[in-house]
C-alpha positions as CSV (number, residue, x, y, z in Angstrom):
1,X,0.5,-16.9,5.7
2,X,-2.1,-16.6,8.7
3,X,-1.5,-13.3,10.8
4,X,-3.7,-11.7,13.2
5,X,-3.4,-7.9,13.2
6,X,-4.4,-6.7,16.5
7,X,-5.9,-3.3,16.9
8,X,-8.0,-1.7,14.1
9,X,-6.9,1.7,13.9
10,X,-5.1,3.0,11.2
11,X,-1.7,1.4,11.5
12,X,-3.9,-1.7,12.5
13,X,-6.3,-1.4,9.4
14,X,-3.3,0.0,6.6
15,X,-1.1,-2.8,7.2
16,X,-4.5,-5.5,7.1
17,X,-5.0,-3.9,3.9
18,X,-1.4,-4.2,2.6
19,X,-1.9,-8.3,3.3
20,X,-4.9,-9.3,2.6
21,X,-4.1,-7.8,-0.5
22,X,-1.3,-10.2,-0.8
23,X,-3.5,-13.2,-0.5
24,X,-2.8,-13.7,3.3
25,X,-5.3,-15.3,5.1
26,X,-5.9,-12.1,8.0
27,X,-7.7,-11.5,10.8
28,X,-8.4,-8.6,12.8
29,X,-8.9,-7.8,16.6
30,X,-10.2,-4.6,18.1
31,X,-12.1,-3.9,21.3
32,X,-14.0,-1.4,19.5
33,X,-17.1,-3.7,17.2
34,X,-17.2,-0.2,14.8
35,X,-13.3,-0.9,13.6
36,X,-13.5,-4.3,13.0
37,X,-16.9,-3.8,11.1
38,X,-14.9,-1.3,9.1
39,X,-12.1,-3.6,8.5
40,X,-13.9,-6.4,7.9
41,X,-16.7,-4.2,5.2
42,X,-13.8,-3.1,3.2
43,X,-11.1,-5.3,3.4
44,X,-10.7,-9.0,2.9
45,X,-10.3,-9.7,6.1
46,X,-12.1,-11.8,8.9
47,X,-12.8,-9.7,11.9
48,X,-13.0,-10.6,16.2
49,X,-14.6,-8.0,18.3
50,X,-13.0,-8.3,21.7
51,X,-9.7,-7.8,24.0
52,X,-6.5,-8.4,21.9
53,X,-4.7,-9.7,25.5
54,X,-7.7,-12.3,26.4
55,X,-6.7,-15.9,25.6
56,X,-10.4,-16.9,24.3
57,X,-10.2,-13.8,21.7
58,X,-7.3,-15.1,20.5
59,X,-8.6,-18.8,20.4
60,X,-11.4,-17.1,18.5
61,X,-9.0,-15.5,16.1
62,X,-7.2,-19.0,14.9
63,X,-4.2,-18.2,17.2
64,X,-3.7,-22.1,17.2
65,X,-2.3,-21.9,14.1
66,X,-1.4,-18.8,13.2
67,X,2.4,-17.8,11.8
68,X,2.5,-14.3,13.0
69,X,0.8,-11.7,15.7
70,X,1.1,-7.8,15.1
71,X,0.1,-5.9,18.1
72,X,-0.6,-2.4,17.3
73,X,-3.1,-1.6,19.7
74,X,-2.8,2.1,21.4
75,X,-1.9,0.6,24.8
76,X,1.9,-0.7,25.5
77,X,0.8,-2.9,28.4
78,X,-2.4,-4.8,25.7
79,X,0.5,-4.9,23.3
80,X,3.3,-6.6,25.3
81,X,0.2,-8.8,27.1
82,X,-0.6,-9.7,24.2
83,X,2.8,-11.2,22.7
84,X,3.0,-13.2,26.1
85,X,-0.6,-14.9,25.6
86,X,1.0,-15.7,21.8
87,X,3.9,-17.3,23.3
88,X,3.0,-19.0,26.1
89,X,-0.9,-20.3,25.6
90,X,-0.6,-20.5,21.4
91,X,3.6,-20.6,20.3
92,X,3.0,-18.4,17.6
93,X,6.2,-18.2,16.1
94,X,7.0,-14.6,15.3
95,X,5.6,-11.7,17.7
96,X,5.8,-7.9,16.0
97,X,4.9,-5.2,18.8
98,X,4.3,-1.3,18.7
99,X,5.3,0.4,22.0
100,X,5.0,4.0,22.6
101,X,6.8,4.5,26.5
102,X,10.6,5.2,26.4
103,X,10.3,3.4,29.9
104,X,9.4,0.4,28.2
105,X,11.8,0.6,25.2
106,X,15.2,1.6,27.8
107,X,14.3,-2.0,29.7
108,X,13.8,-3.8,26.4
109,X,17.2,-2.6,25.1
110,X,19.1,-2.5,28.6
111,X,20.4,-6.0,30.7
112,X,16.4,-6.0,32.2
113,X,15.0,-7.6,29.0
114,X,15.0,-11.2,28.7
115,X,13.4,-12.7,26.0
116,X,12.1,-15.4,27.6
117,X,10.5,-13.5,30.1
118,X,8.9,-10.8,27.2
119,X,8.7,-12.8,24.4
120,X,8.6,-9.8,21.1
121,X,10.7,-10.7,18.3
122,X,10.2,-7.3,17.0
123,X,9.8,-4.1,18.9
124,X,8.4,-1.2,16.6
125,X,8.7,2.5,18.4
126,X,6.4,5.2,16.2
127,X,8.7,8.1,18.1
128,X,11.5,6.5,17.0
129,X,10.2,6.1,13.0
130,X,9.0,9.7,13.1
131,X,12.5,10.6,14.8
132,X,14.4,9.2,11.8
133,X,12.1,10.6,9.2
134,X,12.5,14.4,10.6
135,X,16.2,13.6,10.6
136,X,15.7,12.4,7.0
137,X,13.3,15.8,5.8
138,X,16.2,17.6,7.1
139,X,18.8,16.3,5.1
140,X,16.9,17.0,2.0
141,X,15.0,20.1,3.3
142,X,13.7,20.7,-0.6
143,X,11.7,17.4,0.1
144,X,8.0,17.1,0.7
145,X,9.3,13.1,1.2
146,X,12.4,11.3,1.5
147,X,13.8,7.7,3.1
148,X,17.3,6.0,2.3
149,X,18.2,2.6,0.8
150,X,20.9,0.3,0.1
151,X,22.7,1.0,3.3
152,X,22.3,5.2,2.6
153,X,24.0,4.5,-0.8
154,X,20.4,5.6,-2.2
155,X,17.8,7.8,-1.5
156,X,14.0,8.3,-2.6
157,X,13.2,12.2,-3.1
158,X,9.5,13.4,-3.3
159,X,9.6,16.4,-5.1
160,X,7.2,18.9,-6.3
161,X,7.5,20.5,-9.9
162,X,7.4,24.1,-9.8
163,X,7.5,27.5,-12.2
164,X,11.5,27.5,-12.0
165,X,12.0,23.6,-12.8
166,X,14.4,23.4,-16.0
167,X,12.9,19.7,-17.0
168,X,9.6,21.0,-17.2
169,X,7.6,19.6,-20.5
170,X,10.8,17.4,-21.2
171,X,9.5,14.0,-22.0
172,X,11.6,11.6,-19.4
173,X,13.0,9.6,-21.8
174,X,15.4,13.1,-23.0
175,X,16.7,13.8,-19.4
176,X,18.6,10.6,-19.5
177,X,20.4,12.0,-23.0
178,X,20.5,15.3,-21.3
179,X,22.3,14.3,-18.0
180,X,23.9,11.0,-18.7
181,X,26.3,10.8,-15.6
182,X,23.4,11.3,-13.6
183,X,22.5,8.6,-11.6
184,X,18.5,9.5,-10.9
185,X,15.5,8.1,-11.9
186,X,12.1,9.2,-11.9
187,X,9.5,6.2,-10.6
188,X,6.4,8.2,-9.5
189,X,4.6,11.2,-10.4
190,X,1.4,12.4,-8.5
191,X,-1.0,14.5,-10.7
192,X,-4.1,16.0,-9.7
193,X,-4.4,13.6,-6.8
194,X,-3.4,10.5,-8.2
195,X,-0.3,8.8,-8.5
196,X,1.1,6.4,-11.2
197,X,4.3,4.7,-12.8
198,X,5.7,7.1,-15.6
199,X,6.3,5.8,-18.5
200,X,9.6,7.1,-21.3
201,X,7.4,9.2,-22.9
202,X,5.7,11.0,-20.4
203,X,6.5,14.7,-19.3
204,X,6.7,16.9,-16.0
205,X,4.4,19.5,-15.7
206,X,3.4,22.9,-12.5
207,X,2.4,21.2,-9.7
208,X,3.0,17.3,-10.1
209,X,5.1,15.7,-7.4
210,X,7.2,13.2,-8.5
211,X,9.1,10.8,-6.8
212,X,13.1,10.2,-7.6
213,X,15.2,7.5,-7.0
214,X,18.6,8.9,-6.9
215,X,22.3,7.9,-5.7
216,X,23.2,9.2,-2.3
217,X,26.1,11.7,-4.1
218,X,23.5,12.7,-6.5
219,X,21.3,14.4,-4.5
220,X,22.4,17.9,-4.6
221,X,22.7,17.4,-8.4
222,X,19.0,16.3,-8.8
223,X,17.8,19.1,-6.8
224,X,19.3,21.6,-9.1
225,X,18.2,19.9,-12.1
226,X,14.4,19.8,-11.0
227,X,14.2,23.4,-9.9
228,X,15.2,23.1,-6.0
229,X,18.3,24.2,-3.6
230,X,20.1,22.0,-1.9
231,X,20.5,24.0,1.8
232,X,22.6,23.1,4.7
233,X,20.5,23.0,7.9
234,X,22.6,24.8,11.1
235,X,19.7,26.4,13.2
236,X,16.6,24.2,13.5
237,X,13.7,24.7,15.9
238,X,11.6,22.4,17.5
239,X,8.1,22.9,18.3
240,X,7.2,20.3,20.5
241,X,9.7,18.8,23.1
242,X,8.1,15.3,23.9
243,X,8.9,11.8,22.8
244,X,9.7,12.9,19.2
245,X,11.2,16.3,19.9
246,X,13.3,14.9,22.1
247,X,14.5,12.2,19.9
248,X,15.4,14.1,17.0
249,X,17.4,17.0,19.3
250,X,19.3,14.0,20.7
251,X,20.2,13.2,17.1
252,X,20.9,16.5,16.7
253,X,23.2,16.8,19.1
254,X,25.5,13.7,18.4
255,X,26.1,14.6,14.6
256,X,29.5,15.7,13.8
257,X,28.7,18.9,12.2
258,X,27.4,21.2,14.2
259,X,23.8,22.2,14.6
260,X,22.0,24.7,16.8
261,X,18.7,23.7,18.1
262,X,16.2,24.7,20.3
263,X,12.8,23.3,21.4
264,X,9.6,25.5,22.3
265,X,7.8,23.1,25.1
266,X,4.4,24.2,26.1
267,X,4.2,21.7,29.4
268,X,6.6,22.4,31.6
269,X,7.2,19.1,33.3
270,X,8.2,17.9,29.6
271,X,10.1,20.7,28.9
272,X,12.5,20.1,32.1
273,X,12.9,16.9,31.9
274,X,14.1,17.3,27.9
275,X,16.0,20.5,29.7
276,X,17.9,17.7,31.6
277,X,18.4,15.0,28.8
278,X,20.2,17.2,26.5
279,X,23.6,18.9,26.6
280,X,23.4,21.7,24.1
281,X,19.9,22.1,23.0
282,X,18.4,25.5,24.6
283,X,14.7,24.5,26.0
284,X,12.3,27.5,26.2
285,X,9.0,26.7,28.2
286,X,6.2,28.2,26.0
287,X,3.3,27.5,23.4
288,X,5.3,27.4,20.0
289,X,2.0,29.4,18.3
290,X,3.0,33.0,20.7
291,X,4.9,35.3,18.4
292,X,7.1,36.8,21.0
293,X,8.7,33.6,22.2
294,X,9.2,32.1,18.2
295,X,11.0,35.8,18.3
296,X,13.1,35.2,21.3
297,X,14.1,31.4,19.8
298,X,15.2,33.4,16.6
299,X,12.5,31.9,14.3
300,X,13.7,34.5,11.7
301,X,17.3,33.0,11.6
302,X,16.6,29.5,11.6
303,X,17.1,27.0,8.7
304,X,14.0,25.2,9.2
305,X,11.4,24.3,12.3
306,X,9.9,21.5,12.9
307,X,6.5,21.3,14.7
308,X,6.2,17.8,16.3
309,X,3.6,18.3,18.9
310,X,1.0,15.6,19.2
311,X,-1.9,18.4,18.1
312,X,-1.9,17.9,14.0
313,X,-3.8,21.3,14.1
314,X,-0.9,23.0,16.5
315,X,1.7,21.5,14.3
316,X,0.2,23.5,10.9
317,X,-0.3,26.3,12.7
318,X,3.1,26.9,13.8
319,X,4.6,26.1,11.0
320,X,2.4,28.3,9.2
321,X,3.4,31.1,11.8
322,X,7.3,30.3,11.7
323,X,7.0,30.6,8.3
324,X,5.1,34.1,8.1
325,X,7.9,35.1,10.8
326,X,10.9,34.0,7.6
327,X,11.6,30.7,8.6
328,X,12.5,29.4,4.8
329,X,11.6,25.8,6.0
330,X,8.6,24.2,7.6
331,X,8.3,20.4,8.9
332,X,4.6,19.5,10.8
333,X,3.7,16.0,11.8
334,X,0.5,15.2,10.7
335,X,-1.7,11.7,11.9
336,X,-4.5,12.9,10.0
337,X,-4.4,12.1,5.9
338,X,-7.3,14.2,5.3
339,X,-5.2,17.4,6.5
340,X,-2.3,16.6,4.1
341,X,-4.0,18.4,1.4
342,X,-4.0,22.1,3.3
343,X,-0.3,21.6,3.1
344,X,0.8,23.1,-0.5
345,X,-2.2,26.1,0.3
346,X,-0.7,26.9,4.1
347,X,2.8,26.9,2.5
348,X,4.5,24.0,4.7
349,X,7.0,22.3,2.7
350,X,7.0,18.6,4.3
351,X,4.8,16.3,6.4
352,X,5.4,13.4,8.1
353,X,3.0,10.9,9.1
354,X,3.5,8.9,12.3
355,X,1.7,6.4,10.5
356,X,2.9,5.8,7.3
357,X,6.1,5.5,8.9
358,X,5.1,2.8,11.4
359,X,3.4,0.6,8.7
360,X,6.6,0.7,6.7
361,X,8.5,-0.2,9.1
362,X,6.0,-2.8,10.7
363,X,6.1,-4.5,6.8
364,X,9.8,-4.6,6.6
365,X,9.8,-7.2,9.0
366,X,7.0,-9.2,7.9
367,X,7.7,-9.0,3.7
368,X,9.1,-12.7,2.5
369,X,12.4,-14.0,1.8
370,X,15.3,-11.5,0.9
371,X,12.8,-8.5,1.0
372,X,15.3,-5.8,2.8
373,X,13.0,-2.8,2.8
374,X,10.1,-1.6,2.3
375,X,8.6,2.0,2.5
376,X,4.7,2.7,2.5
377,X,4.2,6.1,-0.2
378,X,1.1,8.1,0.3
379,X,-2.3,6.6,2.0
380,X,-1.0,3.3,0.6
381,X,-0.5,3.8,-2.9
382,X,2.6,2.3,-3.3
383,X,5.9,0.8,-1.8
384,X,9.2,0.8,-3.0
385,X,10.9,-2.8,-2.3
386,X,14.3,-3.1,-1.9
387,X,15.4,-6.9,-2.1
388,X,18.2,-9.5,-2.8
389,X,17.2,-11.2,-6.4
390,X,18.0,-15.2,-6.2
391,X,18.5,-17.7,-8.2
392,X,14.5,-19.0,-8.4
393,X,13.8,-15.5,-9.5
394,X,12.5,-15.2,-13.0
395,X,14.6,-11.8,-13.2
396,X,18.0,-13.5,-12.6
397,X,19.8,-13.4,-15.8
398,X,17.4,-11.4,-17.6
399,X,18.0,-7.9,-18.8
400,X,15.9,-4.9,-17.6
401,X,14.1,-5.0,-21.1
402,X,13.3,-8.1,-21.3
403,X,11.6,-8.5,-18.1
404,X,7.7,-8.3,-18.4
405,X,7.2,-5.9,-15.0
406,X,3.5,-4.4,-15.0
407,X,2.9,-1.2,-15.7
408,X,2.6,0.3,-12.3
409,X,5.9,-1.2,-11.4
410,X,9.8,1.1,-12.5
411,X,13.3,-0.4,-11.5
412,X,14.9,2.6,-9.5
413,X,18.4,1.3,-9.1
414,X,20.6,-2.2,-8.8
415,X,23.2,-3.0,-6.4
416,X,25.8,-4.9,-7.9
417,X,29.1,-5.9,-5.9
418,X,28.4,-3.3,-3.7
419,X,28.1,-0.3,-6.2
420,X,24.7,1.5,-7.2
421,X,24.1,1.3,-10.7
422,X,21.2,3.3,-12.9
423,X,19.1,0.7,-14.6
424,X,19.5,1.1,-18.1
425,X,17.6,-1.7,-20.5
426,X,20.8,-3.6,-21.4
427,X,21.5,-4.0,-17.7
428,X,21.5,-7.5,-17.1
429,X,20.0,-8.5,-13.5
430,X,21.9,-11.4,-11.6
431,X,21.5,-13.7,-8.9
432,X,22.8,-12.3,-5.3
433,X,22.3,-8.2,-6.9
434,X,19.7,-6.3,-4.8
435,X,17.5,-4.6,-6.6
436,X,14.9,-1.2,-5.8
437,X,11.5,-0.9,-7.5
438,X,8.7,1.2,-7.5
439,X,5.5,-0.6,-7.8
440,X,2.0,0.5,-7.3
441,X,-0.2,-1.5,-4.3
442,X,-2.3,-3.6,-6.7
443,X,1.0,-4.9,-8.3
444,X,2.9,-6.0,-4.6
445,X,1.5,-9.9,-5.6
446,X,3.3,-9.9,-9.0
447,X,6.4,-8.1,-7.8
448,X,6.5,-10.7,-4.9
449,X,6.3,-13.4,-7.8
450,X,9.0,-11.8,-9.9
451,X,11.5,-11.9,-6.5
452,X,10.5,-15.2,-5.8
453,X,9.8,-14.4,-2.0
454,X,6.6,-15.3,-0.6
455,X,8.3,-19.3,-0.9
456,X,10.7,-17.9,2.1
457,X,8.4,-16.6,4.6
458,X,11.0,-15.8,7.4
């Protein structure tokens, strides 16, 4: 497959590194000659130094024959610019764009979009992404991680191992005799900094964070088992009342249980106009980091803040302060990876990455055949796939035991005629079941081999 990735940032550079990986034949575009060196010194990747929009830069870039354009550039007009050159002076067939402006988005969804006049196939929104994965840290507010699959029948927990975890020095292997009914499995574990595939015999120990792939009505279950409470979230502040902010008190708002929120908005044009957008949400106009207003928004009683603000520093800060103030939970978007580590020493239970969360989503619409979903764990490290098995797969037919995955690859769970099953050895995998697995970045190409996808490309 030949794809030209345009823009060389880090949602740019992540997913050139995910495909060229692959054995895709990439090329990168970037204004900026110091990014596409980058890319091009560390990746396999050819690189084009110029204007992603410009028809020539494109030429230059083997638009003529290229099967797909990802604009990810940091502008919304150079993005959507960009698609049109694809269509109209090179017919690349498929057209993935990033937009930022809710302005743009509304039209795209509303009567005003016609896709012959903006030709995107598909519209990526990083506000909307990091929306839906504070929505998602919420509902698992023990979490450092979470996302959903198979339709919400499934979820994938990141948890860390602490003092109080019952499992701890329990080879793995033991926690399926000890907890049978349980439908859980543990895929990843992160120790000292690095993250692997465990295998039956290996243990938990203080401090790893492991990754679970559990069934959606296990959750509360699996929390107790490994050490963690399972809390309801009713009073949630928001620090930050912007794109994001917004978003998620919207979402808030329309859930059928009830939750209080309220959002701490430093700029007060923003914080009117999210004043106006939402029905029940209190607004306070105010920096999030003063003591006396996280005291008037009732920091103390909340269930959990989240600090959203588009200032990584800001958004540890006040969690860090929200915290000391007895808020017993603490989200803060964070763009920059090199920060993630301050996290466990500053006490702030999650983080989400704006984007991690983008490339995800940016590769669940660009993976092969029946791939279904794919989510992006850590700087890259791994992805758990979620796809239909068919008949061409080497796994169809075969059980679980018999199947020669590599090591850095774990079966988390198997839909079969609609209902989640654990995957036990004797399991036999079928044609038309959808199947979840774990698999270290360096073993994507064999994974891809054992589905049988990359023969399907859209």
């Amino acid at each position: 497959m030949k794809v030209i990735i345009c823009g060389a940032g880090q949602v740019g550079w992540q997913i050139a590194r995910h495909l060229s990986g692959e054995r895709n034949d990439v090329t990168v575009v970037d204004n900026n000659a110091e990014l596409v060196r980058r890319a091009t010194d560390s990746l396999d990747v050819q690189g084009i130094a110029g204007f992603a929009s410009y028809p020539d830069i494109l030429s230059k870039a083997g638009a003529r024959d290229a099967d797909m354009i990802i604009a990810a550039t940091h502008s919304d007009e150079v993005n959507m610019v960009t698609c049109q050159v694809a269509h109209s002076v090179f017919s690349i067939p498929r057209k993935i764009a990033r937009l930022r402006s809710q302005s743009y988005l509304d039209a795209i969804y509303s009567d005003l979009y016609r896709r012959d006049h903006m030709p995107i196939d598909v519209v990526i929104s990083p506000e909307k992404e990091v929306a839906d994965a504070a929505l998602q840290r919420l509902s698992a507010p023990s979490a450092f991680d979470t996302e959903t699959f198979f339709d919400g029948k499934a979820q994938l927990l990141g948890l860390e191992i602490e003092e109080n975890c019952p499992v701890i020095n329990t080879p793995l292997r033991q926690l399926t005799d000890l907890f049978s009914t349980l439908r859980s499995i543990v895929v990843g574990v992160r120790r000292e900094g690095t993250l692997f595939a465990p295998e039956a015999q290996d243990q938990l120990f203080v401090g790893d964070q492991c990754y679970i792939f559990c069934h959606v009505d296990d959750v509360g279950r699996t929390m107790e088992i490994f050490g963690k409470t399972h809390r309801t979230q009713e009073r949630v502040v928001l620090i930050g009342g912007g794109n994001v902010g917004l978003a998620v008190a919207q979402a808030l708002e329309k859930r059928t249980t009830r939750v209080r929120a309220k959002i701490i908005e430093k700029n007060r044009s923003i914080a009117e106009f999210a004043a106006d957008a939402l029905e029940r949400t209190i607004v306070l106009h105010g920096d999030g980091l003063d003591r006396a207003l996280l005291s008037e928004a009732n920091i103390d009683r909340a269930d959990a803040v989240l600090a959203v603000t588009d200032d990584d520093k800001t958004n540890m800060l006040a969690a860090v302060r929200a915290k000391a103030a007895g808020c017993p939970m603490a989200v803060a978007l964070i763009n920059d990876p090199t920060l993630v580590p301050l996290m466990g020493p500053l006490g702030i239970d999650a983080y989400i990455n704006p984007r991690a969360t983008t490339v995800s989503s940016i590769l669940r619409h660009i993976r092969h055949g029946r791939v279904r979903s794919v989510y992006s764990i850590g700087d890259a490290e791994a992805e758990m796939i979620e796809a239909e098995v068919l008949s061409t797969s080497p796994l169809a037919g075969q059980l679980i035991r018999d199947v020669d995955f590599p090591e850095g690859v774990l079966v988390g769970g198997i839909l079969k005629d609609g209902k989640l099953l654990r995957p036990t050895g004797k399991l036999r995998i079928e044609e038309g079941d959808v199947i979840a697995l774990f698999t270290m970045s360096a073993d994507v190409p064999e994974v891809e081999r054992l589905l049988q996808v990359s023969i399907d490309f859209f």
